[in-house]
BABATOR-943288 format. One record per atom (N, C-alpha, C, CB): chain; atom name; z, x, y. Coordinates in nm, 2 decimals, decimal comma. Last residue first. Glycine has a CB too. Layout:
N
A | CA | Z | X | Y
...
This chain:
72
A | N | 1,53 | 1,32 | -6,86
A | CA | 1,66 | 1,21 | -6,89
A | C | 1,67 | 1,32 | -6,99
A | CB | 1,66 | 1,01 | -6,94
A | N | 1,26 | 1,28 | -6,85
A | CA | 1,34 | 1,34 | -6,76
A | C | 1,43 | 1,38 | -6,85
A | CB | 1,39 | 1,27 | -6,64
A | N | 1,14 | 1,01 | -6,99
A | CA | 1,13 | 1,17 | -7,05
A | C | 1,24 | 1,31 | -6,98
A | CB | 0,95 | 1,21 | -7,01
A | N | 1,13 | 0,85 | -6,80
A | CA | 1,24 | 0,83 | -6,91
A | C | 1,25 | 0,96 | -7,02
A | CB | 1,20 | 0,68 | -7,00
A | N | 0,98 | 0,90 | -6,63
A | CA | 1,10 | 0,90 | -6,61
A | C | 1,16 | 0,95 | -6,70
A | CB | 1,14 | 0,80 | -6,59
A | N | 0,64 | 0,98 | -6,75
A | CA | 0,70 | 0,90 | -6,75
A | C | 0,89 | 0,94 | -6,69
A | CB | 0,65 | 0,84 | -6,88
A | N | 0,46 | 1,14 | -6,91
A | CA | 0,47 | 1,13 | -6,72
A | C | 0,59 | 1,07 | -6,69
A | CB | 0,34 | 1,02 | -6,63
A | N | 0,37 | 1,05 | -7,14
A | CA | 0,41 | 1,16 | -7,10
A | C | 0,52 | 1,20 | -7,01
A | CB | 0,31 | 1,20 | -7,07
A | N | 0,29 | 0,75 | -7,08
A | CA | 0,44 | 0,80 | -7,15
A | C | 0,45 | 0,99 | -7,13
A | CB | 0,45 | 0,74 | -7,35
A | N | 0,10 | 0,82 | -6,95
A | CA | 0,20 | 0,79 | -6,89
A | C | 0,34 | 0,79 | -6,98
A | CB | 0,16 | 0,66 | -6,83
A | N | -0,08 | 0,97 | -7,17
A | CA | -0,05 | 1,06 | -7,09
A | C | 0,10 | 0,97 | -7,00
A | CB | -0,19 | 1,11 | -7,01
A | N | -0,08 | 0,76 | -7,34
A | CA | -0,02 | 0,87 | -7,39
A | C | 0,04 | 0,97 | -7,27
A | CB | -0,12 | 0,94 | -7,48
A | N | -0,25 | 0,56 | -7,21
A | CA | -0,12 | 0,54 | -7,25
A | C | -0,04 | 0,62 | -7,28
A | CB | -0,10 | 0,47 | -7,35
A | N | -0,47 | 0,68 | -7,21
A | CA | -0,42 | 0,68 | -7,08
A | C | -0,28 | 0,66 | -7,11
A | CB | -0,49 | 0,58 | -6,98
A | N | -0,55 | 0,74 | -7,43
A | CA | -0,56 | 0,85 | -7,39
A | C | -0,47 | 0,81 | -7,25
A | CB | -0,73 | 0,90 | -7,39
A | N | -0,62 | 0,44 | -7,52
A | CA | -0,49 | 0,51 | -7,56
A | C | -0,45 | 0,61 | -7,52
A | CB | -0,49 | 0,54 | -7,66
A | N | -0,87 | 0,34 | -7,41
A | CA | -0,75 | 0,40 | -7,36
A | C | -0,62 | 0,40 | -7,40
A | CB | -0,75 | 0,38 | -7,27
A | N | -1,07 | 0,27 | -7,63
A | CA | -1,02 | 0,46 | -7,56
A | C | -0,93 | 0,43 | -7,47
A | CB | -1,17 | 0,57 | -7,47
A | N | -1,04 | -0,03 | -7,59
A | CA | -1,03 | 0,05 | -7,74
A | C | -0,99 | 0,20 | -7,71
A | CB | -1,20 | 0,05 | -7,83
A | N | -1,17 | -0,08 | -7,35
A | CA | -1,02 | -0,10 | -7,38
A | C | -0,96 | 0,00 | -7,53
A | CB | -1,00 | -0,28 | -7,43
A | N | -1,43 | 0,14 | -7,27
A | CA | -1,39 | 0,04 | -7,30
A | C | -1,28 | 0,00 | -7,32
A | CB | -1,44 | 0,01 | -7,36
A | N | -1,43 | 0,25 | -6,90
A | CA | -1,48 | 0,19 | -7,03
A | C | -1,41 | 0,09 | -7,08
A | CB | -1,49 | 0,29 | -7,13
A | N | -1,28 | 0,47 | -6,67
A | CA | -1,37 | 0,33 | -6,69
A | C | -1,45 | 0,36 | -6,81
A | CB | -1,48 | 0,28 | -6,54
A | N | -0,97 | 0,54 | -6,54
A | CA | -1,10 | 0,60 | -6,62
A | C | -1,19 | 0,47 | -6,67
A | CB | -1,05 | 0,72 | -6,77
A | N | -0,73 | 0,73 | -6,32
A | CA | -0,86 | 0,62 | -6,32
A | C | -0,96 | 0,63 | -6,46
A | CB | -0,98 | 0,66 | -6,16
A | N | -0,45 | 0,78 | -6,28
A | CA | -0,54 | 0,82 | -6,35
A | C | -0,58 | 0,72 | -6,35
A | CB | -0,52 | 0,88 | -6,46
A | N | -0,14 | 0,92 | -6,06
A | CA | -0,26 | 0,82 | -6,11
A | C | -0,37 | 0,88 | -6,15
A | CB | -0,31 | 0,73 | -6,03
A | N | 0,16 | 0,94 | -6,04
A | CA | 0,10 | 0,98 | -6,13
A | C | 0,01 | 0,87 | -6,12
A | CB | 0,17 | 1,00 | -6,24
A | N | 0,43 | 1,03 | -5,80
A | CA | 0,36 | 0,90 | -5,83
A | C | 0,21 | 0,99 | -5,89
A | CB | 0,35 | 0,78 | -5,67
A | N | 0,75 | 1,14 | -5,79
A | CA | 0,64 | 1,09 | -5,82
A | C | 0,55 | 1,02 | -5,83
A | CB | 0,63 | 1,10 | -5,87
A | N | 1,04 | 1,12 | -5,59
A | CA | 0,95 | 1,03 | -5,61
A | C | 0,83 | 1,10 | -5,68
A | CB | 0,91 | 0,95 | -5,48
A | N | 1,39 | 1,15 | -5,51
A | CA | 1,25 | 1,19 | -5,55
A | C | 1,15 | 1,08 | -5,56
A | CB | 1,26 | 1,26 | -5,68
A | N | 1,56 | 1,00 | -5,43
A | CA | 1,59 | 1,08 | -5,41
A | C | 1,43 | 1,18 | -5,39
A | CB | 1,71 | 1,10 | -5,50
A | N | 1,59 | 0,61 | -5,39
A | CA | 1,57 | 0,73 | -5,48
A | C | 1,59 | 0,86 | -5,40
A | CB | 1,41 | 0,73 | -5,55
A | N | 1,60 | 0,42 | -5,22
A | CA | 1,74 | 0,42 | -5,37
A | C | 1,67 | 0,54 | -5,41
A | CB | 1,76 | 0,28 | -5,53
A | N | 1,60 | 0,56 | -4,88
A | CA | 1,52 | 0,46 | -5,02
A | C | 1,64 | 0,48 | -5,12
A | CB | 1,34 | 0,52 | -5,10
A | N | 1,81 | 0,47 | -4,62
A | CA | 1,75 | 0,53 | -4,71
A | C | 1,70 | 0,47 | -4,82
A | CB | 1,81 | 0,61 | -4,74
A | N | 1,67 | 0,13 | -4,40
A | CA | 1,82 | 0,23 | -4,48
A | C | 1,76 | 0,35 | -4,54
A | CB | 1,93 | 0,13 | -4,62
A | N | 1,66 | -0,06 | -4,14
A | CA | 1,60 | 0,08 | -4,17
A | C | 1,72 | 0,12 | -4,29
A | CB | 1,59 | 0,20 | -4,00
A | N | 1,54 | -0,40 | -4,13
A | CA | 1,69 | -0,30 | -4,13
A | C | 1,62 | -0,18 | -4,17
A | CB | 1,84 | -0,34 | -4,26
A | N | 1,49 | -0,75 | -4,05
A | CA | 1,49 | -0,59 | -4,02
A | C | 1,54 | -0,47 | -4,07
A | CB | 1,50 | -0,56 | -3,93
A | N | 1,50 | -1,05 | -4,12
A | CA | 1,63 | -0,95 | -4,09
A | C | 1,56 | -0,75 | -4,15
A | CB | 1,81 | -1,03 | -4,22
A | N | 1,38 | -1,37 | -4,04
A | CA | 1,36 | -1,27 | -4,09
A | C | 1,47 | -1,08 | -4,01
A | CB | 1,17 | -1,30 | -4,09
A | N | 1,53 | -1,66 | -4,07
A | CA | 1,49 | -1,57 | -3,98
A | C | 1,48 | -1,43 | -4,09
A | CB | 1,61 | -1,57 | -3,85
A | N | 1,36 | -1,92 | -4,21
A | CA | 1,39 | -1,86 | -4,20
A | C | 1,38 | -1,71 | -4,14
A | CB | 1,40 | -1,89 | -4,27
A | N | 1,09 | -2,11 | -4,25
A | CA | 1,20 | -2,14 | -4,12
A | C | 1,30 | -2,03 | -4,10
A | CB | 1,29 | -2,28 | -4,15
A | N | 0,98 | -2,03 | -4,45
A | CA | 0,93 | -2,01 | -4,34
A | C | 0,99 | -2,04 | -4,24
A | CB | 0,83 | -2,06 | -4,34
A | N | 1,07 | -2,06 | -4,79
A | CA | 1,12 | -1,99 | -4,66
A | C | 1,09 | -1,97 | -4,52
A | CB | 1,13 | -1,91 | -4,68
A | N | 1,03 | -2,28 | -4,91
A | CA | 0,95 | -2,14 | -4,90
A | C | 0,97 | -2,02 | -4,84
A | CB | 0,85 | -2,15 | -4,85
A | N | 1,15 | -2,47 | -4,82
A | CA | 1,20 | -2,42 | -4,93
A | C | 1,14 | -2,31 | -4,96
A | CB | 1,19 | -2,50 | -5,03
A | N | 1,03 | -2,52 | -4,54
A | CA | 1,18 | -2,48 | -4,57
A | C | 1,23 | -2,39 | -4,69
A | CB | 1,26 | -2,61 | -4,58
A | N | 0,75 | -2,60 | -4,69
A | CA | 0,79 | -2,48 | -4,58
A | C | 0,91 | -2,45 | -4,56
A | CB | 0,75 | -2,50 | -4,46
A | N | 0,84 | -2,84 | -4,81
A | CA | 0,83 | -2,73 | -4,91
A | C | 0,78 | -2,62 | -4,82
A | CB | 0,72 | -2,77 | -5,05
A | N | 0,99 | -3,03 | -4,58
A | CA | 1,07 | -2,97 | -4,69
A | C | 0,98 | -2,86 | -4,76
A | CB | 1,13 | -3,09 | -4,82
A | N | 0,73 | -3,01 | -4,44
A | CA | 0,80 | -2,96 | -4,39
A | C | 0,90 | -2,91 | -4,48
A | CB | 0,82 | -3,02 | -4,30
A | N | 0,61 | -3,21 | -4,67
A | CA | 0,53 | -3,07 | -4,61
A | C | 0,64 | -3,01 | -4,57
A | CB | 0,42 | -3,09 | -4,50
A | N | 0,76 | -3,42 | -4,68
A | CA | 0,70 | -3,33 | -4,79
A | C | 0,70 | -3,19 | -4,75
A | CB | 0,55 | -3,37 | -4,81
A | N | 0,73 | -3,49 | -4,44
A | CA | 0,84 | -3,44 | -4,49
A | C | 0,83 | -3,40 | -4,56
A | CB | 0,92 | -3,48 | -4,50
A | N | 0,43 | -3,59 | -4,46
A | CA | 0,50 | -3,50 | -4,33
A | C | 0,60 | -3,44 | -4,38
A | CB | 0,55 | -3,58 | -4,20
A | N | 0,42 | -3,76 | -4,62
A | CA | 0,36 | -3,65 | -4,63
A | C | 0,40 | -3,55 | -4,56
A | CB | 0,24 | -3,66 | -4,62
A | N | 0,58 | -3,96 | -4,47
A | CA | 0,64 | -3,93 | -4,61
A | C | 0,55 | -3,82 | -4,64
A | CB | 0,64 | -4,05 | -4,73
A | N | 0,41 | -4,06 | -4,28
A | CA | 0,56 | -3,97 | -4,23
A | C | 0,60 | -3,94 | -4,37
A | CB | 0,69 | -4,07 | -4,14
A | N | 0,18 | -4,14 | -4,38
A | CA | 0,18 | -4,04 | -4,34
A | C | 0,32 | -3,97 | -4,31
A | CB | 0,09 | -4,05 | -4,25
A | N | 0,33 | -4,38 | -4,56
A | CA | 0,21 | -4,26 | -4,62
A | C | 0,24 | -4,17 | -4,58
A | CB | 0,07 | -4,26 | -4,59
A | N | 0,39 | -4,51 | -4,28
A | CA | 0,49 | -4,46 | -4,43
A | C | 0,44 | -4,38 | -4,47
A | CB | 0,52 | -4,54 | -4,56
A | N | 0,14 | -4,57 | -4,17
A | CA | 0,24 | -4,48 | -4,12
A | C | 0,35 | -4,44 | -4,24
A | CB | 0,31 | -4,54 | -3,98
A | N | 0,06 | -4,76 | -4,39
A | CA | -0,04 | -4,59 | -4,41
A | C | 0,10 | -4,54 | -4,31
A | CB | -0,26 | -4,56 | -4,31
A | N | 0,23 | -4,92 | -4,40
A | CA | 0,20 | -4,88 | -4,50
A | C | 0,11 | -4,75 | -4,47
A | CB | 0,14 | -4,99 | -4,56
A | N | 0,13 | -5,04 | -4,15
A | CA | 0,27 | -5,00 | -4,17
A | C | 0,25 | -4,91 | -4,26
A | CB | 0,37 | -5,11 | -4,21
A | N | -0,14 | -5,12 | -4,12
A | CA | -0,09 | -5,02 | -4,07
A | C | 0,02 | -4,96 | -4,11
A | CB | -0,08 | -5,05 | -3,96
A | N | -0,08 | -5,35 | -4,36
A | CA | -0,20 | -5,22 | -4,42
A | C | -0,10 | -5,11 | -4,27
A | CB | -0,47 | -5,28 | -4,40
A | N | 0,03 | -5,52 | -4,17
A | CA | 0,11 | -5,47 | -4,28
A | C | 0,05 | -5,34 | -4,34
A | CB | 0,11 | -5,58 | -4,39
């Protein structure tokens, strides 16, 4: 009876497993495609600066500077 009971165990972990690799997507075929990007342009703006949280406002200012939405 104890045998029975652990094979249940184990075939009910099993499907577990396998349903939450399905639901993860890992059975799924993965689909390739080359297209153009959605943009036209691209910037890309980086600034490094190490301390404390309090001084970087200096960084905040400059990405809103930088920023897209300034374009417009």
């Amino acid at each position: 009876m104890l045998i029975l009971i652990l094979i249940i165990v184990i075939i009910l972990i099993c499907l577990i497993v396998i349903w939450l690799l399905n639901t993860l997507g890992l059975f799924k075929p993965i689909s390739i495609k080359i297209t153009q990007p959605p943009f036209n342009e691209l910037t890309i703006v980086y600034k490094f600066q190490r301390g404390d949280y309090s001084k970087s406002s200096d960084i905040f200012k400059d990405i809103d500077k930088y920023s897209s939405s300034h374009d417009k």
